[in-house]
C-alpha positions in Angstrom: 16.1 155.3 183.4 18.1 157.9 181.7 17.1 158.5 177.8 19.5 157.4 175.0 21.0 160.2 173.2 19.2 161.2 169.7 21.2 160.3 166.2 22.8 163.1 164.4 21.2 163.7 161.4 22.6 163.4 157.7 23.1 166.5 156.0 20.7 166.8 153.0 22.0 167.5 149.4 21.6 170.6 147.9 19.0 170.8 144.8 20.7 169.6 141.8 20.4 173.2 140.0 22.3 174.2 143.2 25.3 172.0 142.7 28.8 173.4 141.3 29.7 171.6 138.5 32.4 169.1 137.3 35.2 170.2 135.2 36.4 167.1 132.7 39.6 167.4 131.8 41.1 166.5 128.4 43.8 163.7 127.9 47.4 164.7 126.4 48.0 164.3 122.8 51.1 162.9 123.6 50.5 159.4 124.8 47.8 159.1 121.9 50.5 160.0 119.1 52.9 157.4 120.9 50.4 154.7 120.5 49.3 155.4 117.1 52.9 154.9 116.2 53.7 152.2 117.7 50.8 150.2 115.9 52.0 151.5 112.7 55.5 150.6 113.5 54.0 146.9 114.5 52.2 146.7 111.1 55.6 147.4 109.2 57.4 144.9 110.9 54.7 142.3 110.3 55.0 143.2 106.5 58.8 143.2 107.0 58.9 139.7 108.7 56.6 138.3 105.3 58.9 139.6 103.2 61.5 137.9 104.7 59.7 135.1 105.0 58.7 135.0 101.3 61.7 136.2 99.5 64.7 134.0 102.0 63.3 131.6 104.7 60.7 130.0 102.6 61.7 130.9 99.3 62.0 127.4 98.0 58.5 126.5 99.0 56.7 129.5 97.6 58.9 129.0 94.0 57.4 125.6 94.2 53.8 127.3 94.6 54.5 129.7 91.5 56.0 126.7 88.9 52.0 127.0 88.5 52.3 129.5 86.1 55.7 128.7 84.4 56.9 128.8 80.9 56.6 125.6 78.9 57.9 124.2 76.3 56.2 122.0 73.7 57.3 119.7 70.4 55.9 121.2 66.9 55.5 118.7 64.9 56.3 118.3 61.5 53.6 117.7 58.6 54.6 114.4 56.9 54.9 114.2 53.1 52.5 113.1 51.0 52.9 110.4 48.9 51.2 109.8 45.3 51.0 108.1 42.0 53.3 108.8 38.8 50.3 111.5 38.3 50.3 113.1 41.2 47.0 111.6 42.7 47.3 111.0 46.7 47.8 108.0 48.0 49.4 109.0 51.8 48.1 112.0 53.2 48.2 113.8 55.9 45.0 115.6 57.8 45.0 117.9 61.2 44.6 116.1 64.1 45.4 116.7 67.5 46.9 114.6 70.5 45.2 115.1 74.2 47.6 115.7 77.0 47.4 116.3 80.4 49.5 117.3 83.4 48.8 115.4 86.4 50.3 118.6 88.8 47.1 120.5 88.0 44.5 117.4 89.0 46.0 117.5 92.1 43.6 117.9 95.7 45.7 121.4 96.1 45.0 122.8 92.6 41.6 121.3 92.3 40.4 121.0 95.3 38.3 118.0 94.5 39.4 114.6 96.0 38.9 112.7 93.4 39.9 115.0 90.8 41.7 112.2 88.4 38.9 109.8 88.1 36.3 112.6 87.5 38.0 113.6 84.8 39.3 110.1 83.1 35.2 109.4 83.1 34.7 113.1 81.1 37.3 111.9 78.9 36.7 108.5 78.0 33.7 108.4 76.3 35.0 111.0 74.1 38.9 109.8 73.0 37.6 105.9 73.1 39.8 105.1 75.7 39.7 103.3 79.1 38.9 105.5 82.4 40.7 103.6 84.5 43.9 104.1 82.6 43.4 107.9 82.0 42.5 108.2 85.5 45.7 106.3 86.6 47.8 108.9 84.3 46.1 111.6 85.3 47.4 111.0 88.9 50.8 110.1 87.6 53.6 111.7 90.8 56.2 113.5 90.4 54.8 114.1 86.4 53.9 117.2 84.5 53.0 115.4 81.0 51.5 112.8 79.9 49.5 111.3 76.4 46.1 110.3 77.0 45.1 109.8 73.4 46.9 110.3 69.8 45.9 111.0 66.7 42.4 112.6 67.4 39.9 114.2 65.1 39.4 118.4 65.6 35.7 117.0 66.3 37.2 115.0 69.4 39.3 118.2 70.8 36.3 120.6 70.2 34.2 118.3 72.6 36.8 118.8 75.0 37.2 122.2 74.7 33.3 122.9 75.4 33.7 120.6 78.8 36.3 122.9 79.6 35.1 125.9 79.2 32.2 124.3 80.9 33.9 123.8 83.9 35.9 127.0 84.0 32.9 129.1 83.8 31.3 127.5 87.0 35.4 126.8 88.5 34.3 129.4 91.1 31.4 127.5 92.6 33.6 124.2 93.0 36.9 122.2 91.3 37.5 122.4 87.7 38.8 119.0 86.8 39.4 119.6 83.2 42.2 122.6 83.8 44.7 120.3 83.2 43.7 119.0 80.0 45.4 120.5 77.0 46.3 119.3 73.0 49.5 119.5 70.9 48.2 119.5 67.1 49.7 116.9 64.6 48.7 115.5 61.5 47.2 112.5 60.7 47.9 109.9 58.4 45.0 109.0 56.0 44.9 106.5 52.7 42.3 107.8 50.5 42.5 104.7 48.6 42.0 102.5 51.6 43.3 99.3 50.7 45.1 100.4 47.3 48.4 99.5 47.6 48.5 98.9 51.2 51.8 96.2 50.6 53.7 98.8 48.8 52.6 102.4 50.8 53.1 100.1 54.6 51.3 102.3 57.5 52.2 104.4 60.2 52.2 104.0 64.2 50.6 105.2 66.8 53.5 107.8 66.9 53.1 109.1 63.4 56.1 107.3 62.0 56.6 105.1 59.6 56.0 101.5 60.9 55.9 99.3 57.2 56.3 99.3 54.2 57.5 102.7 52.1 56.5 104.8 55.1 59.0 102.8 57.2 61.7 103.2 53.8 61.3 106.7 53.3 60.1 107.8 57.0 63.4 110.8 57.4 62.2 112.1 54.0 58.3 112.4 55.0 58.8 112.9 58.6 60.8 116.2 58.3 61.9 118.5 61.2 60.0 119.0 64.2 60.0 122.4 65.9 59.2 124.0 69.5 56.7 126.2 70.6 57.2 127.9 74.5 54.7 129.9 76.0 53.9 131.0 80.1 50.8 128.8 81.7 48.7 129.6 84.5 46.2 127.0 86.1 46.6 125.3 82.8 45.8 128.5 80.6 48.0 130.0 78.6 48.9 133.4 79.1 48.3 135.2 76.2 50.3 138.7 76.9 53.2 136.7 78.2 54.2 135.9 74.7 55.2 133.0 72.4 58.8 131.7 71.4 57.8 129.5 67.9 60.7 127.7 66.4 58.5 126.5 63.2 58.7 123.1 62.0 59.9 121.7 58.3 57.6 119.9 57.0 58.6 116.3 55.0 59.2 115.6 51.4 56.3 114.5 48.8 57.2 111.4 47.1 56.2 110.6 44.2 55.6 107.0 42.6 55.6 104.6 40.0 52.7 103.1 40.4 49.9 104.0 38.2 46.7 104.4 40.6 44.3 103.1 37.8 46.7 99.9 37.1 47.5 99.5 40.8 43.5 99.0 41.0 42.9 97.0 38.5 45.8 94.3 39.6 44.5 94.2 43.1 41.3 93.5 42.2 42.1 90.6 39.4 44.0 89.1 42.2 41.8 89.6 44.8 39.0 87.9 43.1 41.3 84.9 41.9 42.2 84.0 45.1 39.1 84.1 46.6 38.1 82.0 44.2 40.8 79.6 44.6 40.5 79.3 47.6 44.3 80.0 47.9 46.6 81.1 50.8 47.6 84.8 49.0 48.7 86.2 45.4 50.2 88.8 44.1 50.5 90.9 41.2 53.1 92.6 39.4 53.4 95.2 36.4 56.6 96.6 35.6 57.4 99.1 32.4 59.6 96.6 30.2 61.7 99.3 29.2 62.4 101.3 32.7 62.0 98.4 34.8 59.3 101.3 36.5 56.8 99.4 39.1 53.2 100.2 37.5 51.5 98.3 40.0 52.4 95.8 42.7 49.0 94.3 44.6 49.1 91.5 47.1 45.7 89.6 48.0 44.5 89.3 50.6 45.3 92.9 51.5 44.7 95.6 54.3 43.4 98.9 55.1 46.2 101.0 56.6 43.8 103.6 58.3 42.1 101.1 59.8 44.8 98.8 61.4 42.4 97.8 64.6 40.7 95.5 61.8 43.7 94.5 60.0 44.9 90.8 59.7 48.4 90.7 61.0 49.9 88.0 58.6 48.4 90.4 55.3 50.3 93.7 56.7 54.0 93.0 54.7 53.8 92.8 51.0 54.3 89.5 50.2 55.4 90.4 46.8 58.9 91.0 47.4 58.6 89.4 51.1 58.0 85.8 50.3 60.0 83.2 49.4 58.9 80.7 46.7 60.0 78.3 44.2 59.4 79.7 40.8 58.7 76.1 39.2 58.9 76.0 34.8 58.6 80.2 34.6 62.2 80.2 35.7 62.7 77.9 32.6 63.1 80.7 30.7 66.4 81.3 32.4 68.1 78.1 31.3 66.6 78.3 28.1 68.5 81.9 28.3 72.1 79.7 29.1 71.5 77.8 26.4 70.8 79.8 23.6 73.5 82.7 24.7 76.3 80.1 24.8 75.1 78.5 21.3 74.8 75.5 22.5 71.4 74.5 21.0 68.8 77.0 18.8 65.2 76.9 18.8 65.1 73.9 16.6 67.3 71.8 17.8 66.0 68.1 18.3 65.2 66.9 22.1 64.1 63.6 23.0 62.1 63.0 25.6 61.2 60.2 27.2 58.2 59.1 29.3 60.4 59.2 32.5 64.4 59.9 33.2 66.4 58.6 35.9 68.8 60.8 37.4 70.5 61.0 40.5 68.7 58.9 43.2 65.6 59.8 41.0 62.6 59.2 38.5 62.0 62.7 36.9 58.4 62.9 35.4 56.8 65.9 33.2 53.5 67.2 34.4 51.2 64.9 32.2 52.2 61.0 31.5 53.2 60.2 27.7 55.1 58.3 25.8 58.2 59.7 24.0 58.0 63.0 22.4 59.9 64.2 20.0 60.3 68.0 20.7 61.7 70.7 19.4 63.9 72.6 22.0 61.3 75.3 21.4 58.6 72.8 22.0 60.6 72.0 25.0 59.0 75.6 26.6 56.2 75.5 24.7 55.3 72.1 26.3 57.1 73.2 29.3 58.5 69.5 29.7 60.8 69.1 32.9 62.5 66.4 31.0 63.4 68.1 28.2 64.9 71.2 30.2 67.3 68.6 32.1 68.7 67.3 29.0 68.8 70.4 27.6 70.4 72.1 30.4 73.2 69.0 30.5 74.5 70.3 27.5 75.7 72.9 28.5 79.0 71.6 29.7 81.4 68.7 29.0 80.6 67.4 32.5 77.6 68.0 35.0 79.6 70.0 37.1 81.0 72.7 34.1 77.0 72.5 33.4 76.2 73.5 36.4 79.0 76.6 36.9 77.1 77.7 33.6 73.8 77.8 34.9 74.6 79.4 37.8 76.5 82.2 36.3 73.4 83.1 34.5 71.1 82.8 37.4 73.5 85.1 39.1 73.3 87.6 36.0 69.6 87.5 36.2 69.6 88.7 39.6 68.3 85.4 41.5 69.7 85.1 45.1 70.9 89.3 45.3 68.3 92.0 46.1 66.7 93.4 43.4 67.9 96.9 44.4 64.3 98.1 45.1 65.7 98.7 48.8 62.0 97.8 49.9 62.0 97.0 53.3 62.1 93.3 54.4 62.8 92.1 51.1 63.8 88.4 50.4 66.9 87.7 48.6 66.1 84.1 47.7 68.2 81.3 48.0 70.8 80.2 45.5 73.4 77.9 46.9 76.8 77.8 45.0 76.9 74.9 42.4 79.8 73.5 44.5 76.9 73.1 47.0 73.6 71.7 45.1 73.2 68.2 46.0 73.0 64.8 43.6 69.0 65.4 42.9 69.6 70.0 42.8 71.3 69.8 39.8 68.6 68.5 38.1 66.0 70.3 39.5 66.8 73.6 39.4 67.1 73.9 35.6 63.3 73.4 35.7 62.4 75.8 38.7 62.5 73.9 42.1 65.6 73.7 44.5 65.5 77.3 44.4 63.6 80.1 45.8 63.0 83.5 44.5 60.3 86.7 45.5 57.9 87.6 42.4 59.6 91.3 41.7 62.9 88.8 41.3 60.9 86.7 38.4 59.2 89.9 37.1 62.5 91.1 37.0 63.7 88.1 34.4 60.9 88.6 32.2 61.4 92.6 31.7 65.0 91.8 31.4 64.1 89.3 27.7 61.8 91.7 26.9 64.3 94.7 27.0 66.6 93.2 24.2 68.6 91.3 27.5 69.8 94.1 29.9 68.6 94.1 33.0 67.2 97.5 34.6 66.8 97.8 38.5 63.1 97.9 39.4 62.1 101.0 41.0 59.3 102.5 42.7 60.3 106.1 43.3 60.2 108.8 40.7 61.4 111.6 42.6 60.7 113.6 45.5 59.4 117.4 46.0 61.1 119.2 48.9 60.0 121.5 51.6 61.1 124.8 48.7 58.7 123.3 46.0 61.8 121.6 44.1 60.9 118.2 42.6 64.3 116.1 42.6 64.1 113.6 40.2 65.3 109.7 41.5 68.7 108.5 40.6 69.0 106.3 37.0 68.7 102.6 37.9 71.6 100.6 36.9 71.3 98.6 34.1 73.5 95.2 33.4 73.2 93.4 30.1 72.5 90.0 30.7 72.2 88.2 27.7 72.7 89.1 24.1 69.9 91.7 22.3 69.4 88.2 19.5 69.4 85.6 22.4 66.2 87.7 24.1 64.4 88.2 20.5 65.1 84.3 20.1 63.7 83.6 23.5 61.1 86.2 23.2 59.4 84.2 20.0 59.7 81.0 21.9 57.8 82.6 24.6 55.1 83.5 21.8 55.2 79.7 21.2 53.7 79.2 24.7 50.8 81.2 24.4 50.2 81.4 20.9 50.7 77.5 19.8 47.7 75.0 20.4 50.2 72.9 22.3 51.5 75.7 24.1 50.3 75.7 28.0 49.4 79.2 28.0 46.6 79.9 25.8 44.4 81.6 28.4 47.0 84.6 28.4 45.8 85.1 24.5 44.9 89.1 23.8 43.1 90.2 20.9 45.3 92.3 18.6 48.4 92.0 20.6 51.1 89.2 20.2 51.7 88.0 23.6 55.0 86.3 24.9 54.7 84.3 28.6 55.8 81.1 30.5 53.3 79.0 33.0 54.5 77.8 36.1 53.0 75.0 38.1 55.7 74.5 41.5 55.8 71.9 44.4 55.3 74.8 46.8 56.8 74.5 50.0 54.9 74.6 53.4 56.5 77.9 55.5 54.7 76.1 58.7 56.2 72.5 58.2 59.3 73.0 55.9 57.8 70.0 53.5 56.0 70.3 50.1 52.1 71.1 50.5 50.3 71.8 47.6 51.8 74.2 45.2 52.3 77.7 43.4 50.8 78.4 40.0 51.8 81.3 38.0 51.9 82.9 34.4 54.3 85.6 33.5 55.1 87.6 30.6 54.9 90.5 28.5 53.5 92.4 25.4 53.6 93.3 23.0 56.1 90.7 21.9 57.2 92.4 18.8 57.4 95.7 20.7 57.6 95.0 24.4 56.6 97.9 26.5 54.5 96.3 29.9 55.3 92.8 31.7 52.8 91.3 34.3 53.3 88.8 36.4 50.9 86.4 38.7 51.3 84.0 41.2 49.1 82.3 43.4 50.0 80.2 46.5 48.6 77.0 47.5 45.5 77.2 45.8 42.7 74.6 47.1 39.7 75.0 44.9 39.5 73.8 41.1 42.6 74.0 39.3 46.1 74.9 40.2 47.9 74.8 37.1 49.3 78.2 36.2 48.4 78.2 32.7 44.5 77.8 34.2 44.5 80.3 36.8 47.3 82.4 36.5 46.7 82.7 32.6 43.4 84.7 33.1 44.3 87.0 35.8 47.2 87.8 33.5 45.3 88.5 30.6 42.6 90.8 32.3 45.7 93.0 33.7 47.7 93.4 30.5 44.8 94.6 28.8 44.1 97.1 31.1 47.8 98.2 31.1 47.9 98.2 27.6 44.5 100.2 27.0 45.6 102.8 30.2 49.0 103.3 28.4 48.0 103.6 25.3 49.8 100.4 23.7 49.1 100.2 19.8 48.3 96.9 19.0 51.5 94.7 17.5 51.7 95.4 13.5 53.0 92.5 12.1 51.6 88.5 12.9 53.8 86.3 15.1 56.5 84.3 13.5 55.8 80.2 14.1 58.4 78.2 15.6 58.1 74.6 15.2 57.3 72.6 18.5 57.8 68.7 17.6 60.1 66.9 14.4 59.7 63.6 12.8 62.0 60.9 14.3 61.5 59.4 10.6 62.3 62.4 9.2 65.6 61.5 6.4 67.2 65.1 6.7 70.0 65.5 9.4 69.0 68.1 12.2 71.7 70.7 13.0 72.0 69.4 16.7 70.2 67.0 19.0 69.8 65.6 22.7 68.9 62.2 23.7 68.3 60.7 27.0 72.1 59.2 27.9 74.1 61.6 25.5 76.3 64.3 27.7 76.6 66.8 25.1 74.8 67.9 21.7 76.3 67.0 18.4 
């Protein structure tokens, strides 16, 4: 068998130190400089593309993005005036205070980046403005809004709190959402009665808003509101920039206003009255002082009253001031008026002899004086003294040839005292009264209205008739503003009130001594207004008050008014109480103290020697048996004096 052929061997390497070695060659710079510009070129064209993106295809959205930090523009505004007594002493005035805003953009999810960004802040919040935190919250998250009022009004105590929460939150804003970015404050003032209750019905209050919402704040709100102004400043994440700069359009502050009232007499009045009807147990009262001689308010206090700070507390039915707002039949005080007719046109004098029986039918009635009696015989100064209802018709009957000419008489003179026309005071809500025509007064009106009833007046209205006898018979408008100081410092004295004369200067000292009569006689029914050292002229008034709830006569209104000194008139002071319940509701009883106690304080506060010379004495009754002839005289049945 033939043998296979032998494998060729494989050549063996060469040792490695016997190998020639490799030669690496280098790459071309060319190719590298090509790619290193073409990734450059790629980067420019991406930056190119944003910019176009940026600045044209999506302009609109990124604009949206950056009205983040955007000028805004905010109201200044104005200090309100102050408003004080005739001596300058505050009674309205105004203290910083700050109102907390917010703009619902910034509590977004996008700007906060919290969910729930809204809620988280209205709990912050709510504890601190005393508000609710599901209202806040559902402001806070208010769409399509950049501003909104969480809370008014708020002490710098209030917006410091909020500030330290806030910075709270911005120092940790990196870490997780700051909810409170959003929250800013516009600073205001805010209005504050040092007084608290002093003169609440006169000064009225403010609203929620800062303007006037009663009362002289609501009369004179342009004067002490001002001129607001505008602040605009750049904002970023609800920080203002401070190097972007501030456009400030100051504000002008309102006028001061200065008052009649005299604090001292304002305080004394409301706290007589206050303590009256409390004790009467009566529905409200008021008080009234008034310079005789300028027809100047010194005082005006309603009872029970209210606390214009605190309005949260305050009953709604005391916020007006009843002294000029309500309606009332005056009752015997507005005898003085027809006793006014009467003496003026000379138709009877202080003497002159009335008649007056137990009862008198007139009309489709039985008229009645206050106390049952027999026949008096009465002077027609005893007449007021007495303040017989009687007495006053028959009186009053005389004063024409027929009851109709009597009646055009009477009403002339009502109308010249002011009753049924504004006073002129201009004080908001203000009640004219009612006065029909004559043509209008029914069988059983032209009887009662000489004494009082049938016709309704507000207490400034009486006051007014009482100031106008004790200022020799003209009548000055009552006022309650003495002037006004402007933004420039200037004080601008109010306009003179207008002054009427209504009845002659010896027909008011005539009717001024009668008036003594009342208070100084034994008979009179005002002794309680009596002041030691001072001759004091007043009329009582006890009304059939009418029931504002039912229309009907409900209990009735009891009040005293006058003035002193008589010989030298220089203060006049009404009161009136409504529907009092407890003890005793004649005026003379009730109304007589209240009076007293604030006519002494008047007259000590002012200064008011005390009258010089005793009163003169009127006589109040005659002698039917008597054999001299009286000069003139009125009987029941007889149509005119002889």
């Amino acid at each position: 068998m033939p043998r296979p052929a032998p494998r060729p061997r494989r050549p063996v390497p060469p040792p490695a130190a016997l190998r020639r070695p490799r030669l690496v060659r280098l790459a071309q710079p060319r190719p590298r400089l090509r790619m290193v510009g073409v990734a450059l070129t790629l980067v420019m064209a991406a930056f190119v593309v944003r910019l176009l993106q940026v600045q044209a295809v999506d302009a609109s959205t990124y604009a949206a993005k950056a009205a983040v930090n955007r000028w805004v523009t905010h109201d200044v505004t104005a200090g309100r005036g102050t408003i004080t007594d005739r001596s300058g002493v505050d009674l309205a005035a105004t203290v910083d205070a700050y109102d907390i805003t917010a703009d619902p953009y910034l509590f977004t999810p996008e700007q906060t980046k919290v969910r729930d960004a809204p809620a988280q802040a209205a709990e912050l919040l709510a504890p601190i403005v005393g508000g609710d935190a599901t209202k806040i919250a559902r402001q806070l998250a208010t769409p399509n809004s950049r501003y909104q009022v969480l809370a008014r009004q708020q002490s710098p105590q209030v917006w410091n709190q909020i500030k330290d929460l806030k910075n709270a939150f911005a120092a940790k804003a990196a870490k997780g959402g700051d909810v409170l970015a959003g929250v800013f404050s516009e600073t205001h003032t805010k209005r504050v009665y040092p007084g608290g209750d002093l003169a609440a019905g006169v000064l009225g209050f403010v609203n929620a808003q800062g303007a006037g919402g009663g009362g002289l704040e609501s009369m004179l709100n342009k004067e002490l509101s001002g001129t607001n102004g505008k602040i605009r400043y750049a904002q970023s994440n609800g920080r203002q920039v401070p190097t972007a700069g501030v456009q400030d359009h100051p504000a002008v502050p309102g006028s001061d206003i200065e008052l009649t009232l005299d604090r001292d007499i304002q305080w004394a009045a409301q706290s007589a009255i206050t303590a009256q009807v409390q004790t009467s147990r009566a529905d409200r009262g008021y008080v009234i002082v008034q310079d005789s001689r300028t027809g100047e308010v010194l005082a005006m206090a309603d009872a029970p009253g209210f606390d214009p700070g605190d309005l949260a507390h305050a009953d709604p039915r005391a916020l007006g001031n009843a002294a000029v707002q309500d309606a009332y039949e005056p009752g015997s005080v507005s005898k003085l008026m027809s006793m006014a007719a009467i003496l003026d046109t000379g138709t009877a004098t202080p003497t002159t002899q009335v008649t007056v029986p137990g009862t008198l039918p007139r009309a489709d009635r039985i008229f009645h004086d206050d106390v049952d009696h027999g026949t008096w015989y009465l002077t027609l100064n005893g007449v007021l003294a007495k303040s017989s209802n009687i007495g006053t018709i028959l009186a009053s009957q005389q004063l024409g040839k027929t009851q109709p000419q009597a009646n055009q008489v009477l009403y002339s003179y009502l109308k010249k005292f002011g009753i049924g026309d504004l006073t002129g005071i201009g004080f908001p809500g203000e009640t004219p009264g009612i006065l029909a025509p004559p043509q209008k007064w029914n069988a059983s009106q032209q009887f009662t209205i000489p004494f009082g009833q049938g016709l309704s007046l507000n207490a400034l209205q009486a006051t007014s008739v009482y100031s106008t006898i004790a200022n020799g018979g003209v009548r000055v408008e009552p006022s309650l503003i003495r002037g006004t100081t402007g933004p420039d410092g200037r004080f601008v004295p109010a306009a003179a009130p207008k002054r009427t004369r209504v009845v002659s200067t010896r027909t008011a000292k005539t009717l001024a001594t009668m008036l003594e009569s009342v208070v100084g006689d034994e008979q009179g029914t005002g002794i309680h207004a009596r002041i030691d050292g001072y001759r004091v002229a007043g009329k009582t008034g006890t009304a059939n008050r009418v029931d504002p709830q039912t229309g009907k006569y409900k209990g009735y209104t009891s009040s005293f008014l006058g003035f002193a000194p008589a010989d030298d008139p220089r203060v006049t002071v009404s009161c009136v109480i409504q529907n009092p319940t407890k003890g005793s509701y004649y005026g003379g009883s009730i109304c007589g103290p209240v009076f007293k106690q604030v006519m002494e304080f008047a007259l000590k506060t002012l200064r008011v020697p005390p009258s010089g010379v005793p009163a003169p004495h009127l006589p109040i009754t005659f002698d039917p048996a008597d054999p001299s002839p009286p000069a003139t005289t009125v009987k029941p049945g007889t149509d005119t004096a002889r």
